[in-house]
C-alpha positions as CSV (number, residue, x, y, z in Angstrom):
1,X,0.0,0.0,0.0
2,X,1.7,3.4,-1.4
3,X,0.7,6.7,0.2
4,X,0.4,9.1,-2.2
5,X,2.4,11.5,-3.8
6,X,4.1,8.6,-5.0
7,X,1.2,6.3,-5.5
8,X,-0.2,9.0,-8.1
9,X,3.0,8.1,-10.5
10,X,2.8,4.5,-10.3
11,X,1.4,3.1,-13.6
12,X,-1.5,0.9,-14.0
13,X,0.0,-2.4,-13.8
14,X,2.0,-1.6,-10.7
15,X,-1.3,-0.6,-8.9
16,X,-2.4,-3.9,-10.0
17,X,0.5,-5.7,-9.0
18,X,0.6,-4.1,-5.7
19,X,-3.1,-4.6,-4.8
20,X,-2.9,-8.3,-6.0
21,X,0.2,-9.1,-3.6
22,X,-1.5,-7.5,-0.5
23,X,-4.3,-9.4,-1.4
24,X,-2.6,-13.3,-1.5
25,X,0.0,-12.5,1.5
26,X,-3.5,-11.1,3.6
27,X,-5.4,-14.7,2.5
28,X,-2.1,-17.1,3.6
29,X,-1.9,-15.0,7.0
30,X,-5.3,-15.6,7.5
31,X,-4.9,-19.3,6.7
32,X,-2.1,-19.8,8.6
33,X,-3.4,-17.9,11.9
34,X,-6.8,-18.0,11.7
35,X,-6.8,-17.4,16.0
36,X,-4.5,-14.9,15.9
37,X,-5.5,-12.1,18.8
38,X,-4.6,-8.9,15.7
39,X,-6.1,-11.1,12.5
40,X,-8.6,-8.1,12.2
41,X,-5.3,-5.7,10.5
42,X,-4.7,-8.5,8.2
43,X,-8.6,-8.9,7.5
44,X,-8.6,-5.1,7.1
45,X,-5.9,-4.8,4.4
46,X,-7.4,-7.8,2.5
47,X,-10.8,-6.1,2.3
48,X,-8.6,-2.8,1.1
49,X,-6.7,-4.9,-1.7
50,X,-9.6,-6.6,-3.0
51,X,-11.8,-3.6,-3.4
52,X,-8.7,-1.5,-5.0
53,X,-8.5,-4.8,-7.4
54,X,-12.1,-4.5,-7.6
55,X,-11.8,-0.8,-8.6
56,X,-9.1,-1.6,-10.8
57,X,-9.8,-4.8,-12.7
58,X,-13.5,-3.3,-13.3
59,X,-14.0,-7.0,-11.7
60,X,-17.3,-7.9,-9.6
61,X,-15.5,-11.6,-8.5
62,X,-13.0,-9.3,-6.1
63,X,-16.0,-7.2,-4.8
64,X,-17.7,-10.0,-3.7
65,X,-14.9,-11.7,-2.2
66,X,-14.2,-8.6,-0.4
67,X,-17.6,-8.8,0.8
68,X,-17.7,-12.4,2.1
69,X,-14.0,-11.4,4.1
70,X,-16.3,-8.3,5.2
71,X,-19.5,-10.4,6.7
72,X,-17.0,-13.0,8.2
73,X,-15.0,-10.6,10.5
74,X,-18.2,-8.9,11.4
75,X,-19.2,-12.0,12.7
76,X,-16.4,-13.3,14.6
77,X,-16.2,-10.1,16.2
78,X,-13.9,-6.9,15.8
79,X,-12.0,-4.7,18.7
80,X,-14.2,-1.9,18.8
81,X,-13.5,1.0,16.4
82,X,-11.5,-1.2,13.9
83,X,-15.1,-2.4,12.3
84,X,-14.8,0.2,9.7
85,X,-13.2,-1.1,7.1
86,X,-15.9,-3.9,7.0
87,X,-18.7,-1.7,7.4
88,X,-17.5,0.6,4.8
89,X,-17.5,-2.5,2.3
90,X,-20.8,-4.0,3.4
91,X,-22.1,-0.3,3.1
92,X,-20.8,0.0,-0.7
93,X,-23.0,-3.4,-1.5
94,X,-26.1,-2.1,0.5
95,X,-26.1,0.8,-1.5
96,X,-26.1,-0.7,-4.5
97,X,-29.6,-2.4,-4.0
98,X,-32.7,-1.2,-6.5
99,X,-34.9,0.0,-3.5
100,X,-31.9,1.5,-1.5
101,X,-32.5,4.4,1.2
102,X,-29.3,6.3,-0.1
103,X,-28.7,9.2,2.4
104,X,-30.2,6.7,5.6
105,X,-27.4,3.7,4.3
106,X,-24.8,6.4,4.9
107,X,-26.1,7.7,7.8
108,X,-26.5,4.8,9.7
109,X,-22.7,4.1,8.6
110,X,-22.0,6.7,10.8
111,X,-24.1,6.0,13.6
112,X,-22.7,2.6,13.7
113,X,-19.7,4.1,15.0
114,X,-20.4,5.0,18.0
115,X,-16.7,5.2,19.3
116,X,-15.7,8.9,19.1
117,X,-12.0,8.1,18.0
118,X,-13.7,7.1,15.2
119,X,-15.2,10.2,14.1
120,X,-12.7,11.5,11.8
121,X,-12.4,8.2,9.4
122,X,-15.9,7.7,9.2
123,X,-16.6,11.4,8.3
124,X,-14.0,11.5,6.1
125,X,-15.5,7.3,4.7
126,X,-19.0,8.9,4.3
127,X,-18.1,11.7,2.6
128,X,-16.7,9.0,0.0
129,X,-19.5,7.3,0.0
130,X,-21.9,9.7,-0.9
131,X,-19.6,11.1,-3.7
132,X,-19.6,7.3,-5.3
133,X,-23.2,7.2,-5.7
134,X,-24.1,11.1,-6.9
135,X,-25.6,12.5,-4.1
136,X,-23.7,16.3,-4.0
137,X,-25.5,17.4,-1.1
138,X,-24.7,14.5,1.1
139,X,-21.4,14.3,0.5
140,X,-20.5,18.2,1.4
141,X,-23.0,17.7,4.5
142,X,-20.3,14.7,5.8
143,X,-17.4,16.9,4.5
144,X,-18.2,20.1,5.8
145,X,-18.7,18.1,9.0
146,X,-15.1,16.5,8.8
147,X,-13.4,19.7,8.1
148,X,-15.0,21.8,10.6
149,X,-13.7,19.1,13.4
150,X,-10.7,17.3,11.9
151,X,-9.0,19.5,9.1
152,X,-5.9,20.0,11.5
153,X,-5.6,15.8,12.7
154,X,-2.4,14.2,11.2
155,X,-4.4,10.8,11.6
156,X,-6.5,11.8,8.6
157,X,-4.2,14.5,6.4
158,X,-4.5,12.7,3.8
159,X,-8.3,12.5,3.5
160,X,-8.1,16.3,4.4
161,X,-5.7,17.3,1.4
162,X,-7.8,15.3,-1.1
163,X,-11.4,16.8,0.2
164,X,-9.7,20.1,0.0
165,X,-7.8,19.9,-2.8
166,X,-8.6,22.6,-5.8
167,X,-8.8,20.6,-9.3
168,X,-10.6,17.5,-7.3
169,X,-13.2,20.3,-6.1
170,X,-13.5,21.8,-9.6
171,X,-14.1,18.5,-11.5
172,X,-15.7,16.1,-9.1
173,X,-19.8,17.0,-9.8
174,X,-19.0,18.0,-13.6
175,X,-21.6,17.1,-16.1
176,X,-20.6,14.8,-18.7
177,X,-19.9,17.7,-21.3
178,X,-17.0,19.9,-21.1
179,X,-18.2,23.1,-22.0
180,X,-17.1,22.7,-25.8
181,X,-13.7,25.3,-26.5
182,X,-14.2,27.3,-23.1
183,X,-13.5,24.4,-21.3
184,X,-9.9,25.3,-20.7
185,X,-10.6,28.9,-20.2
186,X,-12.9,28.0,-17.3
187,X,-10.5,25.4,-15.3
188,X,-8.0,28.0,-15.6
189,X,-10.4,30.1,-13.9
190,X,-11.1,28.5,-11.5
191,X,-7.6,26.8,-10.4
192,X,-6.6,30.6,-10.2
193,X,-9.2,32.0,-8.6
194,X,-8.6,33.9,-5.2
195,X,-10.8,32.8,-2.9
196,X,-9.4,30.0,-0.1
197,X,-9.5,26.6,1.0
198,X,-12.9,26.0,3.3
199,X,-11.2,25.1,6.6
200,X,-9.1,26.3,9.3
201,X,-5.5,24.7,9.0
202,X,-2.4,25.7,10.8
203,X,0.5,25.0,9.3
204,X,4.7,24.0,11.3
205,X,7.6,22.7,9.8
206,X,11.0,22.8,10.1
207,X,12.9,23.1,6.5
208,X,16.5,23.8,6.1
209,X,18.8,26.5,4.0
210,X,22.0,25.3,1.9
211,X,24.2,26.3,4.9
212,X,22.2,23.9,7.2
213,X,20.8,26.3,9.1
214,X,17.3,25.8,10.8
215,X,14.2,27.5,9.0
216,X,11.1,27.3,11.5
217,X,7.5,28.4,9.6
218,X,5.6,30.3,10.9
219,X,8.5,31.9,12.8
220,X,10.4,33.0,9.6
221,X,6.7,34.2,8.7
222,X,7.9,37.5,10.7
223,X,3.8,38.3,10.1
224,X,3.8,38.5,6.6
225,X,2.4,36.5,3.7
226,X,4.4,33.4,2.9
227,X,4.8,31.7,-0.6
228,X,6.5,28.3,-0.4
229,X,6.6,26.4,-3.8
230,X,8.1,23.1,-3.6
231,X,9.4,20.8,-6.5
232,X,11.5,18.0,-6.7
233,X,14.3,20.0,-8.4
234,X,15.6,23.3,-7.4
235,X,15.9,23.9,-11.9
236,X,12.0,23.5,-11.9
237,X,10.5,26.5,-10.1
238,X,8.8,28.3,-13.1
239,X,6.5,30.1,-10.9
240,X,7.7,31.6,-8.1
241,X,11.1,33.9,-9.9
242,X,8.1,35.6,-11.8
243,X,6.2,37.7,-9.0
244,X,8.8,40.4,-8.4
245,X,6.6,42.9,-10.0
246,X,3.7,41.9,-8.0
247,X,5.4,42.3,-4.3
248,X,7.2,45.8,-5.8
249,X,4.1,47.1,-6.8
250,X,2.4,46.4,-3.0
251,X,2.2,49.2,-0.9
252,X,3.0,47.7,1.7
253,X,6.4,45.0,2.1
254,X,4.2,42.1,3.2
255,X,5.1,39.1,1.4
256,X,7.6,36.5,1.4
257,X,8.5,33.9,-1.2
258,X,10.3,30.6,-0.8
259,X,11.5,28.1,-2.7
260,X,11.6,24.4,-1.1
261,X,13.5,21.2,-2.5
262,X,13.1,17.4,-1.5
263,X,16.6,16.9,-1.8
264,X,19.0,17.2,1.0
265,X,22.3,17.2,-0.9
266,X,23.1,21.0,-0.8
267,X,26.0,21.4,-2.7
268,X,23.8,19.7,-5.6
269,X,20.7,22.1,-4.6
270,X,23.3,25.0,-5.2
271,X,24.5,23.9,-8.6
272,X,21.0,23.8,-9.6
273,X,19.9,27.1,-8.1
274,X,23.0,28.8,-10.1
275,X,21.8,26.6,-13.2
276,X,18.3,28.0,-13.0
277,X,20.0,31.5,-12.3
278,X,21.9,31.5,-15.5
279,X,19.1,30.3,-17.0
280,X,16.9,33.5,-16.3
281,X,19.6,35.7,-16.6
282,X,19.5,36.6,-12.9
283,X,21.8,36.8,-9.9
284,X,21.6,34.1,-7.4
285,X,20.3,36.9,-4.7
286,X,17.4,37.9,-7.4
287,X,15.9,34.5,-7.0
288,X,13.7,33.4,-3.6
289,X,15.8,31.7,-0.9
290,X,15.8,28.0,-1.9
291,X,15.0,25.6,1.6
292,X,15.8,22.1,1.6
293,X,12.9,19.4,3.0
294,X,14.3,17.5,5.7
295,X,13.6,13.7,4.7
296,X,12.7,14.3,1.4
297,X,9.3,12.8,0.0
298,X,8.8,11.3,3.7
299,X,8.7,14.6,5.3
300,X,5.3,14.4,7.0
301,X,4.2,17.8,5.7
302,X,4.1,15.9,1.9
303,X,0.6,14.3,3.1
304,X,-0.5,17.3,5.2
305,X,-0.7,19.4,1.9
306,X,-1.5,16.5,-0.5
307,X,1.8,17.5,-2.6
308,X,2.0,16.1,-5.7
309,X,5.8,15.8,-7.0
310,X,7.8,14.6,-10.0
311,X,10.1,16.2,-12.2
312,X,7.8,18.7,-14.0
313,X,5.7,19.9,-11.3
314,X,5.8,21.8,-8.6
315,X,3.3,22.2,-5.6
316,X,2.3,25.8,-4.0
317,X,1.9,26.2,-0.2
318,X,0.1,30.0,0.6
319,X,0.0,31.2,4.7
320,X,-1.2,34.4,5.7
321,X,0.2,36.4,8.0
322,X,-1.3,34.4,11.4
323,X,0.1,31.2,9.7
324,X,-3.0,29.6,8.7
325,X,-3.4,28.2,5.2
326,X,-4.7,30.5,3.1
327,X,-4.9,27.6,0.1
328,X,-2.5,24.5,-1.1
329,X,-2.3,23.8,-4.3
330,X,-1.0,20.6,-6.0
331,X,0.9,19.8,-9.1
332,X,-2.0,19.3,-10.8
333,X,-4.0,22.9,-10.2
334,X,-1.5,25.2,-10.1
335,X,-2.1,27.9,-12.6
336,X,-0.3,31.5,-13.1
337,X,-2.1,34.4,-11.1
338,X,-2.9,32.7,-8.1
339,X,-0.6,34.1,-5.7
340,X,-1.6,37.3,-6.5
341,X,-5.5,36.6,-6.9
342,X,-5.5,34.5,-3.3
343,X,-3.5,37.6,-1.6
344,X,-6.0,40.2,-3.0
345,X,-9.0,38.8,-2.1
346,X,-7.6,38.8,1.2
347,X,-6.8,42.5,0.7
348,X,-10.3,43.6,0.2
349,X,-11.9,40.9,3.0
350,X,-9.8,42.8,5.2
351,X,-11.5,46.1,4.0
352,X,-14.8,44.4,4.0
353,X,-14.0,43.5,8.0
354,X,-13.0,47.1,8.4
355,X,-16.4,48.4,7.3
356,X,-18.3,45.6,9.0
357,X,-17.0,46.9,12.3
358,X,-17.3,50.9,11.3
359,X,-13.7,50.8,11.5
360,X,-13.9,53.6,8.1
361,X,-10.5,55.3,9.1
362,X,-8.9,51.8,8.7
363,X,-10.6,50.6,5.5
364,X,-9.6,54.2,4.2
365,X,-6.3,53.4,4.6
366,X,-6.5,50.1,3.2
367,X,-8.0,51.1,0.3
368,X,-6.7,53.9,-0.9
369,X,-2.9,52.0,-0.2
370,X,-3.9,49.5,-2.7
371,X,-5.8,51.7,-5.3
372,X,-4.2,55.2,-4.8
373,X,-6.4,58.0,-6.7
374,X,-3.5,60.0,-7.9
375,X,-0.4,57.9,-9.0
376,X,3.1,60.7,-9.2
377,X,5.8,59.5,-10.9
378,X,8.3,59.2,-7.9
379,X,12.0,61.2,-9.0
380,X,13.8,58.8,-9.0
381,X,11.9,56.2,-10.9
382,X,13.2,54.5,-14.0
383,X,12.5,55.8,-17.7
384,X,9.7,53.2,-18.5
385,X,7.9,53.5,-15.3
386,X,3.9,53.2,-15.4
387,X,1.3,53.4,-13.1
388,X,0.3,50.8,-11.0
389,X,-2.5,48.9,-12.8
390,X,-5.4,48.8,-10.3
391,X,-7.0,45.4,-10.3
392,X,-10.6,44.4,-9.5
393,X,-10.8,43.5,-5.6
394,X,-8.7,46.6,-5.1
395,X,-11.2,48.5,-7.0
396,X,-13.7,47.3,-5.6
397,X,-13.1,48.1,-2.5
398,X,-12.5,51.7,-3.2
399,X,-16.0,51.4,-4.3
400,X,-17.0,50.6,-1.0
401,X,-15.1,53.0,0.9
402,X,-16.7,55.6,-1.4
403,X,-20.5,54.3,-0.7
404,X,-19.3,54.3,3.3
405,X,-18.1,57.7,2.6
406,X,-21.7,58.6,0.7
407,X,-19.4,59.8,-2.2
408,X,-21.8,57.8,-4.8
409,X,-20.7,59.4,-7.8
410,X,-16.9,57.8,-6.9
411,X,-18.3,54.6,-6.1
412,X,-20.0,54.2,-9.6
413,X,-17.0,55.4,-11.5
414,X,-15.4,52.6,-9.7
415,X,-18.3,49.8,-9.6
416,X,-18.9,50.3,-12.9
417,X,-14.9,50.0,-14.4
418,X,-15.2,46.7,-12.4
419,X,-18.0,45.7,-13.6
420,X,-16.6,46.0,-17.2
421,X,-13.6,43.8,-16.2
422,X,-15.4,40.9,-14.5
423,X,-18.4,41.2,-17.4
424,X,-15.8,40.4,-20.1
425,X,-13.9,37.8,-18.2
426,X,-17.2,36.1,-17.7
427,X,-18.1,36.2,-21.7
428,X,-15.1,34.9,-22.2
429,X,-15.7,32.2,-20.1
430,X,-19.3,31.9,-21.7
431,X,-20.9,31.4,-18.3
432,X,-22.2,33.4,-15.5
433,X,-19.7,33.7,-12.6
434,X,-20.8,34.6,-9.0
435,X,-18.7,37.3,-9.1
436,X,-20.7,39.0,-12.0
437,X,-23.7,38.1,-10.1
438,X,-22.0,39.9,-7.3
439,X,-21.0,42.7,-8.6
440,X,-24.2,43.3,-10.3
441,X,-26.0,43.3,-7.2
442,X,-23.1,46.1,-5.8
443,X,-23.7,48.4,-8.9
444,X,-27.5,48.3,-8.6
445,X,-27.0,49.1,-5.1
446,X,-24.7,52.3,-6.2
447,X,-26.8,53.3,-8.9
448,X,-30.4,53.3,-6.8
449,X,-28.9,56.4,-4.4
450,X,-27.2,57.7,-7.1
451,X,-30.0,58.9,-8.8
452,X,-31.9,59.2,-5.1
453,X,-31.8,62.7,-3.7
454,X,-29.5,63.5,-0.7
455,X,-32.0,63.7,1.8
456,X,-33.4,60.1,1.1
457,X,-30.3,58.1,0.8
């Protein structure tokens, strides 16, 4: 049994290989000791291997053994809270029946528990469950429910990085269509888009720099935004030497970047940092600091975040200044703009806080820092400087400011330049997104005591 990331690179064949080995060394055991005191790990894994083969071989003779190992440790008897594996397989068949009660099969699942220790794996089992057989709902009820209690247990990390993780969101309820030539278009939209990950995670680890010194996240933090991208090679970090502009166009000197290796040999980590250098025409103290991952792939933060690593790809780790996850994002999801799209949303939720508490000197300050009205070329600023180009949640909330401020004319001009910008990116997406439907709702809002004398509004 492989733990992922690794298990994700295996090829078909090896899968199969490894499920059917599990299965026959599982069946001698069981042969061989059939009294043994711990036979119910042994029963376990068979039950795991001949569902995987199941899964695999598109097979129902494995299924149906599974089952009969299933009904037989149920009734010899199981320590309590290591029933679940059984129960999860007899579930799978019971919900298979013409007449089943879908949502009370899964439900009663859980119920059967009854041992709290088990919460997390049943959550986490029934949230499966319910995604097998269709029913959307269901499964966010049982994953919202894991989250909200278990997003931060390392028992069950790996559960939490898949539930949580951005491209499995995006295409796990998608109709069978693909949305003709905007397909594309739209996963890149929504890989990128800034809003987080729906839980509360903290995030430690201890990561290392060439010299072997000791890097402690959050602590290196020093309260700021912190971008980690980690990759298997120090050469492949495509992403991360390209948001210079971004940070020096920030009013504010809030964000760090980092780039982490799971490699330990420095001296080869160093070659390859001066490789990637050359390679970008840079100097060695232009690029991010480059960290080494203590234990490599076996570091445990690789299932915490669900990384995803081989030679190509590279895995993005975002924390806000507290040192919560803001969002992870595999191999697999990672598209350009994200840093910057996460980190500005977060820009105007904390103007949206600001307001909420009548705090308007603060979300002044906010706002105008990140979308300045006047923009003076400084003296000393090079020949080809431009303006800042104001982007759409720093617009926004300017727009906001100004309707807090009464100044409605302002808060059109604004609303209404965003509106333009999230309008087009929606046709060009050829679907309605919810923040159109959002901003349309703000413009009406701006527009109704606009034309509304002073006295009424």
């Amino acid at each position: 049994f492989i733990k992922p990331p690794l298990r994700y690179n295996l090829l078909h064949k090896q899968v199969r290989a490894n499920y059917a080995k599990a299965e026959t060394l599982c069946r001698q055991a069981i042969a061989e000791h059939p009294d043994a005191n711990d036979l119910w790990i042994v029963r376990n894994r068979r039950i795991v291997a001949l569902m995987g083969l199941w899964k695999v071989d598109q097979d129902r003779k494995h299924f149906d053994a599974a089952l009969q190992e299933a009904t037989t440790a149920i009734e010899k008897g199981l320590p309590a809270g290591t029933d679940l594996i059984a129960r999860f397989c007899l579930a799978r068949e019971s919900l298979r029946a013409d007449d089943a009660d879908l949502a009370g099969v899964i439900d009663s699942f859980v119920q059967a528990s009854g041992d709290e220790s088990a919460a997390a794996p049943t959550l986490a089992i029934a949230s499966m469950l319910a995604m097998e057989i269709g029913e959307r709902r269901l499964h966010e009820r049982y994953r919202r429910a894991f989250l909200d209690k278990h997003a931060n247990n390392p028992m069950v990390w790996t559960a939490t990085a898949y539930l949580l993780d951005r491209g499995h969101r995006y295409w796990l309820y998608h109709p069978p269509f693909t949305a003709g030539w905007t397909y594309g278009r739209r996963m890149g939209y929504f890989y990128a888009i800034g809003t987080p990950e729906d839980a509360h995670r903290s995030f430690q680890a201890e990561l290392k720099t060439l010299d072997g010194e000791i890097v402690k996240t959050p602590e290196a933090s020093n309260g700021k935004w912190t971008v980690i991208e980690f990759a298997q090679s120090a050469v492949n970090n495509p992403h991360i030497d390209r948001y210079g502009t971004f940070t020096q166009t920030r009013p504010f000197e809030d964000v760090n970047f980092f780039s982490a290796v799971f490699n330990e040999d420095a001296q080869a980590v160093k070659a390859a940092v001066s490789e990637r250098a050359a390679k970008r025409r840079k100097n060695l103290d232009d690029l991010p600091p480059t960290l080494l991952v203590p234990g490599g792939l076996s570091n445990p933060l690789v299932n915490q975040l669900g990384i995803v690593v081989d030679e190509k790809t590279t895995n993005i780790l975002i924390l806000r200044p507290d040192a919560t996850i803001a969002v992870v994002l595999s191999g697999s999801s990672l598209k350009g703009g994200v840093f910057q799209n996460v980190i500005e949303w977060h820009d105007e939720k904390a103007v949206d806080d600001a307001l909420a508490r009548g705090d308007l000197e603060e979300a002044k300050r906010l706002a105008f820092a990140h979308a300045p009205v006047e923009q003076v070329k400084p003296e000393d600023a090079p020949r080809h400087w431009k303006p800042k180009k104001l982007t759409v949640p720093h617009l926004r909330s300017r727009a906001k400011v100004y309707m807090a401020m009464e100044d409605w004319q302002a808060a059109y001009d604004d609303i209404q330049e965003v509106y333009l910008v999230v309008n087009s990116k929606a046709g060009h997406l050829s679907m309605r997104t919810d923040e159109l439907d959002a901003t349309e709702k703000l413009k009406a809002l701006i527009e109704r005591n606009l034309e509304r004398p002073a006295s009424a509004q």
